[in-house]
Structure formats: C-alpha cells, structure tokens
Kinemage of the C-alpha trace (Angstrom):
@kinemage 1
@onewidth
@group {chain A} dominant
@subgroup {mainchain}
@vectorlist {calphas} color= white
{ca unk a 1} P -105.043 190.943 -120.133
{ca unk a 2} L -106.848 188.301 -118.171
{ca unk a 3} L -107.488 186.624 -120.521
{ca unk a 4} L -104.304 186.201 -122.034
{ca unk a 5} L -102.432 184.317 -118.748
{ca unk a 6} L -105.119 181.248 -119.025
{ca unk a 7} L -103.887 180.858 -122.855
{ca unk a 8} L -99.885 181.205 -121.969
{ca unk a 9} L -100.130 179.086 -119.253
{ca unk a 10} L -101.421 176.403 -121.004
{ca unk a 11} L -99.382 176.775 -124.543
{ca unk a 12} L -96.561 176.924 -121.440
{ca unk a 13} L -98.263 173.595 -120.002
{ca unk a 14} L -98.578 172.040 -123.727
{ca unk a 15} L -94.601 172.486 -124.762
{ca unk a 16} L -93.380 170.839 -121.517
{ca unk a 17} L -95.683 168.189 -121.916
{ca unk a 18} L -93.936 167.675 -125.049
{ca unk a 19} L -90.370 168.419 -124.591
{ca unk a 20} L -90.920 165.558 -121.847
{ca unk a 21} L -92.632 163.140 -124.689
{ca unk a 22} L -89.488 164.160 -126.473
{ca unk a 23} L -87.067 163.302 -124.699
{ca unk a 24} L -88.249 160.591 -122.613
{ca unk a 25} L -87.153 158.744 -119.500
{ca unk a 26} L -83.174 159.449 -119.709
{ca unk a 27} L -82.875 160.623 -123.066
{ca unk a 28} L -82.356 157.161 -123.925
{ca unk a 29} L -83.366 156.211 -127.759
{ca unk a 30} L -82.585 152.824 -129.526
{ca unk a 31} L -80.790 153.343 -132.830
{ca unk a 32} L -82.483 153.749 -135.836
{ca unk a 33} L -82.626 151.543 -138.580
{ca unk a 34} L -81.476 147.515 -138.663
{ca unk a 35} L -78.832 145.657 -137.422
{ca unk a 36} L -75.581 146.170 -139.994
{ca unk a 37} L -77.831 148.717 -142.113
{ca unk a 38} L -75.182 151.849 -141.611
{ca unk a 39} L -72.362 149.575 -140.929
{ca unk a 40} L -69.251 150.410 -141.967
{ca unk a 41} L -67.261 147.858 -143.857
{ca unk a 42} L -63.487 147.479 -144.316
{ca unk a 43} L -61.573 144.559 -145.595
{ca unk a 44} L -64.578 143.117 -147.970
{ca unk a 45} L -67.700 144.247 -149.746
{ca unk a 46} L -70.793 144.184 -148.257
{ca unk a 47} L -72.599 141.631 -150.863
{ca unk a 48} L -69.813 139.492 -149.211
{ca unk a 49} L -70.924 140.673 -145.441
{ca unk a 50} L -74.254 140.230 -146.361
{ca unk a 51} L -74.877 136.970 -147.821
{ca unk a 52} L -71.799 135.284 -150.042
{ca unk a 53} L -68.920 133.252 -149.370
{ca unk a 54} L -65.358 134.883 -149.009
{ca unk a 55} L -62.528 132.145 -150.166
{ca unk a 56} L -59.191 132.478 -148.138
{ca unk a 57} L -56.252 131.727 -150.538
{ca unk a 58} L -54.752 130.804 -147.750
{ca unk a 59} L -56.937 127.825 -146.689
{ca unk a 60} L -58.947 127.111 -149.309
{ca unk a 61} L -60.564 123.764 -147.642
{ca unk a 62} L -62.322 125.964 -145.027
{ca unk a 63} L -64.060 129.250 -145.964
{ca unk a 64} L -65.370 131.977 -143.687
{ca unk a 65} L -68.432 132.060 -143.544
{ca unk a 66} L -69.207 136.067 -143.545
{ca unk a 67} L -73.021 135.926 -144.105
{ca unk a 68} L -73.448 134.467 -140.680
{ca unk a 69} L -71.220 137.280 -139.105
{ca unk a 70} L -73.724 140.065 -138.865
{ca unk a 71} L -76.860 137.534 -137.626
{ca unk a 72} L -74.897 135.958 -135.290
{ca unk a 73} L -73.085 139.309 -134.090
{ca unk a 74} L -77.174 140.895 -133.449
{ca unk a 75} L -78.027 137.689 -131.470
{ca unk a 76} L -74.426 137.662 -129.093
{ca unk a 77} L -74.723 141.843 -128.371
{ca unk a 78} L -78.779 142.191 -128.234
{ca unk a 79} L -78.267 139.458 -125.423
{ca unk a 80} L -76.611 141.857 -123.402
{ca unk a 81} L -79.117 144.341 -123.244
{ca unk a 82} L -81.782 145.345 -121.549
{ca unk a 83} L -80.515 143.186 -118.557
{ca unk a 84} L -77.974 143.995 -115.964
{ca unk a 85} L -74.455 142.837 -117.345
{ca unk a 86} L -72.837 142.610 -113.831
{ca unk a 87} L -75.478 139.684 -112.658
{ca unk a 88} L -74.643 136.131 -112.180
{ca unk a 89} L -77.752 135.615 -113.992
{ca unk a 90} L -76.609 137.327 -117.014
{ca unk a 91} L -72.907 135.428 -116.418
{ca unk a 92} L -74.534 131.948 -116.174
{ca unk a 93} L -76.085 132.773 -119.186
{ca unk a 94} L -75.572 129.585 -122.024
{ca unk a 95} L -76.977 131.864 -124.975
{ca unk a 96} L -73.454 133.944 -123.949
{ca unk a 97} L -71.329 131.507 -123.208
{ca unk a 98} L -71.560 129.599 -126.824
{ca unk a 99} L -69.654 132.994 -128.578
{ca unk a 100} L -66.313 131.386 -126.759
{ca unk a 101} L -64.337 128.731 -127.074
{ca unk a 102} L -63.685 127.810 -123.150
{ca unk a 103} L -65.264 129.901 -119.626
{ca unk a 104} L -61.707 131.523 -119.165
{ca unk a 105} L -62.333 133.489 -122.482
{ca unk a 106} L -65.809 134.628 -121.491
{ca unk a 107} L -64.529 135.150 -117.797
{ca unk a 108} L -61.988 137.840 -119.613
{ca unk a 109} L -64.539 139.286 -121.984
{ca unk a 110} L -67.263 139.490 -119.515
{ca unk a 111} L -64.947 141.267 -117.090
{ca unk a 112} L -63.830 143.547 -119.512
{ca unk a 113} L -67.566 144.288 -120.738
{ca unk a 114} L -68.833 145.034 -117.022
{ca unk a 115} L -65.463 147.125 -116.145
{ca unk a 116} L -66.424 149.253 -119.574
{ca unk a 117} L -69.602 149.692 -118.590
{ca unk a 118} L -69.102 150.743 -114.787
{ca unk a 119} L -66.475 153.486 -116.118
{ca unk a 120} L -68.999 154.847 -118.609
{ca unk a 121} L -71.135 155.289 -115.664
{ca unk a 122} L -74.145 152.776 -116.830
{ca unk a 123} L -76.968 153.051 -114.548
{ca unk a 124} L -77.622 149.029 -112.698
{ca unk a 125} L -74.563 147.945 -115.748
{ca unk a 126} L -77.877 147.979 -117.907
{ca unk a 127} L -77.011 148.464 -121.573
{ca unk a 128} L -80.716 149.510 -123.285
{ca unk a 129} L -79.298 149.441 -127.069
{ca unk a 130} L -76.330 148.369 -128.910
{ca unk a 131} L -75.056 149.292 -132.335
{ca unk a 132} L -72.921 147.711 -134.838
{ca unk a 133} L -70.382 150.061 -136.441
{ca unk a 134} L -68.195 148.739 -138.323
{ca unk a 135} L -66.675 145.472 -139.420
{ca unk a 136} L -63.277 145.306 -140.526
{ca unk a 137} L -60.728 142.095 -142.066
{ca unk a 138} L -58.023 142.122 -140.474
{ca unk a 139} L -56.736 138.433 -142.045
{ca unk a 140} L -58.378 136.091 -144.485
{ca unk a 141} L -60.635 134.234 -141.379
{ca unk a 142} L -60.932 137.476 -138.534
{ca unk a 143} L -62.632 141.099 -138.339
{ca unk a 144} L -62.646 143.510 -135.764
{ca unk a 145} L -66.518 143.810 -134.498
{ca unk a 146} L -67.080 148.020 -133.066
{ca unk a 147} L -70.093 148.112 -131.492
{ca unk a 148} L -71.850 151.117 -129.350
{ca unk a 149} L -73.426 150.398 -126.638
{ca unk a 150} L -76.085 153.124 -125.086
{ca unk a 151} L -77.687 153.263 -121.488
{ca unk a 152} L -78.945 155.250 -118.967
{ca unk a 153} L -76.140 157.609 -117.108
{ca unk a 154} L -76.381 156.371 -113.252
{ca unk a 155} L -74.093 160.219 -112.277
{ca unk a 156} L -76.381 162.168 -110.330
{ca unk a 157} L -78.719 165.108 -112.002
{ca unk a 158} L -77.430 163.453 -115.173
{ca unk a 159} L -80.755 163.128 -117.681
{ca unk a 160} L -79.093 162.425 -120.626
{ca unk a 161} L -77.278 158.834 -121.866
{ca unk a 162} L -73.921 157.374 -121.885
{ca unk a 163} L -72.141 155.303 -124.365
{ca unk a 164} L -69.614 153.227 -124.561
{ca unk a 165} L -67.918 152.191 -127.511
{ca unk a 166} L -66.098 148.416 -128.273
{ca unk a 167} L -64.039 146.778 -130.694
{ca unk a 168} L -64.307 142.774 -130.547
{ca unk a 169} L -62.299 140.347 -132.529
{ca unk a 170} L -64.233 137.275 -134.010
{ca unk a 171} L -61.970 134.462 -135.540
{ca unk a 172} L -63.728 131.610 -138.114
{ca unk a 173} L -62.355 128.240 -137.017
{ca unk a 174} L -63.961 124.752 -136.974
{ca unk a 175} L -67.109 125.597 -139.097
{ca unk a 176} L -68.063 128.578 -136.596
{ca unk a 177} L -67.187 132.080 -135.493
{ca unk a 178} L -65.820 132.594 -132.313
{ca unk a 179} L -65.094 135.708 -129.953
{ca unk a 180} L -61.567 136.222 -129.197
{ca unk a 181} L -61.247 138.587 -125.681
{ca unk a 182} L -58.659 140.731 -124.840
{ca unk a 183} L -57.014 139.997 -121.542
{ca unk a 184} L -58.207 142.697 -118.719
C-alpha cells in the first residue's frame, strides 16, 4: 500500500501541473486563426471584402475601397491591445488618432472604448486580444465593424476572462476609411 501513495501523489502532482499549463495565467487565450478568417459578412461577398472593388451606383466617381477594410481594421484594433486603454500614452497615440477625422471624434470613441472596458471589469483597461466578427453594409460607402475584445477579469477570485463586445461604424470618404463614434 506504500507503495501506491508515492505513485498517486505524483500522477496527482502531474495533472495539476497540467491543468495549470492549460489554462494559463487568467484563462486568457488569443483567438485562433487570422484576422477576418471566421468573419461574418453581410451586405457583400467576401471576394469583395477580401480584395476587389465594390462600385456604388450611387457615386460612381468614388468607389469604396473594401479590400483595405479588413487590413486597416487589424492595424486600428491590434493597437489597442496589449496596452492599457485608459493611459494618456495610449490617448496621445498618432497610430490611433489617424482612424478619425478630427480629436473630438476620437475624444468620443476613446471614451466610449475605456467606459466599455471598465464595465466589463478589464483588469489595468488592458485588452490582450481582439476579434473581428462581422462586417456588415449598411449603405453603398459604410459597414458596421463588431469586434470582441478579451482581457483579463480585474473582480476579485475571478481566474477566468472577460469580454466585451463592439460594433463600430467606418464611412469611405475622401480616398480613405474613417471611424465614425457614437456620442457617449
């Protein structure tokens, strides 16, 4: 029987060890695959999202320029992680700014962003992965952007992540997409 405690103890030792490999610090796992890979897409098909031209019949001179969309959405929302969202470094931030068309629409969209974040209980406002949902046309030059964005749980006793979950407007005008915030 002696013999048998030295063996359960360490098969015992040997799953923790790996439940804790397994789950990790916080639970916290980036999502799998690429950026746009398991997107959803409403309003146009993805050959367009991915890499042709859409025409508006409406304004034929200018055309939206949906193959730009999804690189240029993975650039704006994996800026805004791994850092803390609520810092004036992250606010000062020109690689952020350059998604809006004046300060007062990133002063709404940022304050909107860190009060999401702060009621899904995001420990330091540190997003650690974001994921793009779905992209939808809502008129011939603007899509609703729904991202997911995961993080640590700050609630005490709490191992395993939040999430939040957004929907952004982006508008094509002047040769460029732009982010269009919601007022707070």
């Amino acid at each position: 029987m002696s013999a048998r405690r030295p063996r359960t103890r360490a098969l015992a030792a040997l799953l923790v060890s790996g439940l804790i490999l397994a789950l990790g610090p916080g639970c916290v796992r980036p999502f799998p695959g690429e950026w746009g890979e398991h997107t959803e897409v409403i309003g146009l098909d993805r050959r367009q999202a991915q890499g042709f031209w859409m025409t508006s019949e409406a304004d034929e001179v200018e055309q939206a320029r949906f193959d730009m969309l999804i690189p240029l959405s993975k650039v704006f929302y994996e800026r805004t992680t791994n850092r803390r969202v609520n810092s004036k470094a992250t606010f000062d931030d020109p690689a952020l700014r350059e998604y809006f068309r004046d300060p007062a629409a990133f002063a709404d969209y940022y304050a909107n962003l860190v009060e999401a974040l702060d009621r899904a209980y995001f420990e330091s406002h540190k997003p650690i992965s974001v994921k793009l949902e779905r992209i939808e046309r809502i008129a011939p030059k603007r899509v609703l952007i729904e991202v997911t964005f995961r993080g640590r749980n700050r609630k005490p006793l709490r191992f395993w992540s939040t999430h939040v979950t957004r929907t952004d407007e982006w508008e094509f005008s002047s040769g460029r997409w732009w982010i269009i915030p919601g007022k707070v």
